[in-house]
C-alpha positions as CSV (number, residue, x, y, z in Angstrom):
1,X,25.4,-3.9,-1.6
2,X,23.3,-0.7,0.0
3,X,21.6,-0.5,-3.1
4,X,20.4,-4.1,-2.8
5,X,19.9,-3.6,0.9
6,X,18.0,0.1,0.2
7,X,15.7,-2.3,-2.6
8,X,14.7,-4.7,0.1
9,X,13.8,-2.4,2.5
10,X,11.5,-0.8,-0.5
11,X,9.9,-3.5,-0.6
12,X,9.0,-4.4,2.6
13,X,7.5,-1.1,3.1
14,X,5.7,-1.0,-0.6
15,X,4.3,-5.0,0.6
16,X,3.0,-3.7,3.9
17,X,2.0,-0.5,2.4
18,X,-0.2,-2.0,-0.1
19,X,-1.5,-4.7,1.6
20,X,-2.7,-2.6,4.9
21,X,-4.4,0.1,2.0
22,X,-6.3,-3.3,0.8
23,X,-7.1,-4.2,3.6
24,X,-8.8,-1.1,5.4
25,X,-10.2,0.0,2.3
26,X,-12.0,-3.3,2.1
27,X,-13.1,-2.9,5.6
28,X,-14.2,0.8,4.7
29,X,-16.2,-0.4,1.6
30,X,-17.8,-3.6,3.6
31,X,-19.1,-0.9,7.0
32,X,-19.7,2.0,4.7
33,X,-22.8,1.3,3.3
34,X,-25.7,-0.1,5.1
35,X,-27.8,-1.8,2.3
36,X,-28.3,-5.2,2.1
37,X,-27.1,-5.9,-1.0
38,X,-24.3,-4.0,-2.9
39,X,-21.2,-4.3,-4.7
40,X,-18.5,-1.3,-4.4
41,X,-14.9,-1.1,-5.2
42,X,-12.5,1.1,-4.0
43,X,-8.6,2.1,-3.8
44,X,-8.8,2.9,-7.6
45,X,-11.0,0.2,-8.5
46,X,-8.0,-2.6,-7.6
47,X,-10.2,-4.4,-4.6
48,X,-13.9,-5.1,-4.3
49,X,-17.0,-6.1,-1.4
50,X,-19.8,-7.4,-2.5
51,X,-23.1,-8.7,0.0
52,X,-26.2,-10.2,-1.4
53,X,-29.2,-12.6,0.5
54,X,-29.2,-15.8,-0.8
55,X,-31.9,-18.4,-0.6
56,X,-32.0,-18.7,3.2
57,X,-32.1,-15.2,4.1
58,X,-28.6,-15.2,5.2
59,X,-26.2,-12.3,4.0
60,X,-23.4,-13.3,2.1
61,X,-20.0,-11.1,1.6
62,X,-17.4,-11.6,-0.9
63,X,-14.6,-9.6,-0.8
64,X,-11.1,-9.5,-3.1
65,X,-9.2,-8.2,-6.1
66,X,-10.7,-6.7,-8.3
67,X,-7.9,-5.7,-10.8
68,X,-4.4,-7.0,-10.0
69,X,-2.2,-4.0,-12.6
70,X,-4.2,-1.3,-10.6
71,X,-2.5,-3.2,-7.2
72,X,0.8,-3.3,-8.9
73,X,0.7,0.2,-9.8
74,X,-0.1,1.4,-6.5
75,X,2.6,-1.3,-5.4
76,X,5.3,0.4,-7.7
77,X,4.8,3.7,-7.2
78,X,5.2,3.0,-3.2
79,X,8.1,1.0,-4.2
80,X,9.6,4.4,-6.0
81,X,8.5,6.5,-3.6
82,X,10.3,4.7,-0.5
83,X,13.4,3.9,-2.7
84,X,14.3,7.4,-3.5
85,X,13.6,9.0,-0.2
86,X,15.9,6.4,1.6
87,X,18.2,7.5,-0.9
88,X,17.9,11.1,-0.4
89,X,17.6,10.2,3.5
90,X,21.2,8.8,3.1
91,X,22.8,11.0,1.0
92,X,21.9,14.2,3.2
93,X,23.3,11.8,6.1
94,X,26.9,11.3,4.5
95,X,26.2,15.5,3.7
96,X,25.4,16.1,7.1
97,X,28.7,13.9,8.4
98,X,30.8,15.8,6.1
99,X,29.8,18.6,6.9
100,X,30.8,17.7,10.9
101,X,34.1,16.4,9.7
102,X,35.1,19.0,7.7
103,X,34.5,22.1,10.6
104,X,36.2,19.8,13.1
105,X,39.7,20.1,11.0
């Protein structure tokens, strides 16, 4: 059940993780460059913003995904990542409590 418990909490942290990188590296891309019309990418080419004029002069932005696998792999390896350090997190905790019990005796 820890294990299941230690998945879950991965990924929460690898969802919010991701998501937040999206999202301020689209707000990066959109204020980073001050021509009128451009399309960059960013966070390893996964999301995009894009502005153009159209016919009345007004700017229009579009913003989104630009490749879905390059989102899942930043997704997994944050995934990974959190769900071996809260393993190594707990495992020098039951260390450390061992350690406590054992000079105690």
């Amino acid at each position: 059940m820890k294990i299941f418990s230690t998945a879950l909490a991965s990924l929460i942290i690898a969802f919010c993780l991701t998501g937040s990188a999206a999202v301020l590296t689209i707000l990066y891309l959109a204020f980073s460059n001050d021509a009128e019309e451009f399309k960059a990418t960013g966070l390893f080419d996964s999301v995009f913003f894009s502005s153009s004029v159209n016919e009345r002069n007004n700017l229009d932005a579009t913003f989104g995904i630009n490749s879905q696998l390059n989102l899942f792999i930043i997704f997994m390896a944050l995934f990974i990542f959190s769900f071996v350090t809260i393993l190594i997190f707990r495992a020098l905790t039951r260390y450390k409590e061992n350690l406590k019990s054992s000079t105690r005796e």
